[in-house]
Residue, then its C-alpha position, 0 to 999 in steps of 0.5 A: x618087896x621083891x627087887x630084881x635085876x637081869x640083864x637083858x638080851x636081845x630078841x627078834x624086835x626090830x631095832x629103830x633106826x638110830x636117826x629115824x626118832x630124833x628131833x628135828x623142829x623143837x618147840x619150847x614153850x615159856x612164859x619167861x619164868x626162870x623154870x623155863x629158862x631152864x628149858x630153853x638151855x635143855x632145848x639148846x643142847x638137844x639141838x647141839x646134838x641133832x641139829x635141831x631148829x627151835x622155835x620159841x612159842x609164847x602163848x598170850x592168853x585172852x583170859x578175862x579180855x572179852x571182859x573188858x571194852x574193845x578198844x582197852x583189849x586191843x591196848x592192853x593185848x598190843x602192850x602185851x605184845x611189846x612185852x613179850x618181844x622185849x622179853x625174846x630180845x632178853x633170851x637172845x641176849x643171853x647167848x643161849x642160842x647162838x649157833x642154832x636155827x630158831x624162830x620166836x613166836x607169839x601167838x595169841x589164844x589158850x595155851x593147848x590149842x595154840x600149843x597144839x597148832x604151832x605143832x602142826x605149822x612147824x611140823x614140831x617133833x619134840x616139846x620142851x615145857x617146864x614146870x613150876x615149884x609155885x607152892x606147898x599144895x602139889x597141884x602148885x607143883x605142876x599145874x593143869x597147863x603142862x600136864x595138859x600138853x603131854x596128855x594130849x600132845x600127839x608127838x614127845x613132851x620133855x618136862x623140866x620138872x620143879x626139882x630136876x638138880x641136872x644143869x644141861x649139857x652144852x651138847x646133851x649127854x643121857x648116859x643113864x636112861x630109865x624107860x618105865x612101862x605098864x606094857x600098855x597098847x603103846x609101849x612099842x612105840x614108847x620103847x622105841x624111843x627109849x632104845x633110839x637116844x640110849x642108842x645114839x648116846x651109848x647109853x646104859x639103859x634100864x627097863x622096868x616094870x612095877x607091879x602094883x599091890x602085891x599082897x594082892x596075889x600069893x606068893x607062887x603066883x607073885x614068882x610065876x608073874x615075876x618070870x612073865x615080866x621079865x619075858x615081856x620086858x626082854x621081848x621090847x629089846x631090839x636085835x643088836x642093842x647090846x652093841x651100842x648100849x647097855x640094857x638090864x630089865x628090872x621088876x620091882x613091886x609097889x607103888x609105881x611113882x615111888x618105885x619108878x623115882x627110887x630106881x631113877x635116883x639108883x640108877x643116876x638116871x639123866x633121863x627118865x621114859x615113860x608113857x602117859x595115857x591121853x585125856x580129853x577133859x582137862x588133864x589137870x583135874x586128875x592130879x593123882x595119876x602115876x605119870x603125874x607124880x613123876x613129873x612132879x617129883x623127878x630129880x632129871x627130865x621126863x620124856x613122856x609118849x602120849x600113849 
């Protein structure tokens, strides 16, 4: 395996504006489980550090209600509610989001279009979803339903995953950032991203790129596509980076989950970037994807851009 590391200097790329991709209207979705907990106080410290409004969104399901009678539904859906508004009095309790503007929402309906309406009303930037360790069989690891929100989620999904060691902030610090691409149609959009939070907070950040099967090409040609990665990886790094944050390009061959997750441990990345191509059938059916191994399995926050 072929392990490199440059560091990068700057091209003509334009630089983003440091607070033209931050995050102003927050939007964390929990069911109330410790896993979202967690995302909760990771929304609270985003918010410190932007100023950002967080809106607190659970979507009560209608699953298996038109089964029942109409007059038990409209119980069993009112009961439902008292719950979920004892369970908002609990978070407020805890003090987590003293000091921040936000608002709790209750809404009823399946999870991703309801999720996807509340982003339009709220004009959200930024959604913060945890996922859950409920099980030896990886699928347990994630599930359908968060996998389907930064599939098709149309602005940043952060994901808290099931074994993310980090404890939050008080007030976000990513010091060591890790922006992953494939060069695809979006990596502008997605590189963006990553240069304007390694920006703010100073951060070291590292770009890489994995090539995939290897032993696929010989070994000239393995040097020669190595020089091209490298190019191509420079050429996303806006003009006058270096003065805000340390930026080096890596290439490494192999499978791109494992290798993205081993650089992230090398690195002691707090933050890991990455694209995730959109879906329109249930993302969840396709439980082998790269993106998704890296959600699952990453010891920090994933910030994927819908590509």
């Amino acid at each position: 395996m072929i392990n490199a590391t440059a560091t990068a200097p700057a091209t003509t790329a334009q630089a983003p504006s440091m607070k033209s991709l931050f995050f102003k209207n927050i939007l964390v979705a929990t069911d109330f489980s410790p896993a979202s907990d967690q995302a909760i106080e990771y929304a609270a410290s985003l918010a410190r550090r932007y100023g950002s409004a967080i809106y607190v969104t659970h979507v009560i399901t209608l699953d298996g209600y038109p089964l029942v009678s109409p007059e038990y539904a409209a119980m069993s859906l009112q009961k439902k509610h008292v719950e979920v508004q004892t369970q908002f009095r609990q978070i407020l309790k805890s003090g987590e989001l003293t000091g921040i503007p936000f608002k709790t929402v209750a809404k009823e309906g399946n999870l991703w279009p309801t999720i996807e309406e509340s982003i339009k009303i709220f004009d959200i930037d930024l959604v913060i979803v945890a996922t859950h360790g409920a099980g030896t069989v990886e699928k347990m690891l994630i599930g359908s339903s968060t996998e389907e929100i930064f599939r098709k989620a149309q602005v940043p999904v952060l994901t808290i995953g099931p074994v993310t060691k980090k404890e939050p902030w008080y007030e976000m610090e990513f010091k060591n950032i890790l922006f992953a691409t494939d060069f695809g149609k979006s990596a502008e959009r997605e590189a963006a991203y990553a240069f304007s939070l390694a920006q703010e907070h100073r951060s070291r950040l590292t770009l890489l790129h994995v090539f995939p099967n290897p032993e696929a090409v010989g070994r000239e040609e393995l040097i020669e596509m190595e020089h091209d990665f490298y190019a191509q990886l420079r050429e996303l790094v806006p003009v006058a980076t270096e003065m805000h944050c340390k930026v080096e390009v890596r290439v490494v061959f192999g499978e791109p989950s494992a290798q993205i997750l081993r650089i992230a441990e090398e690195t002691k990345a707090e933050l890991i970037v990455m694209g995730a191509k959109a879906r329109k059938s249930l993302a969840g059916n396709v439980p082998h994807t790269k993106a998704y191994r890296v959600v699952c399995r990453a010891q920090c926050p994933v910030l994927t851009i819908r590509s």
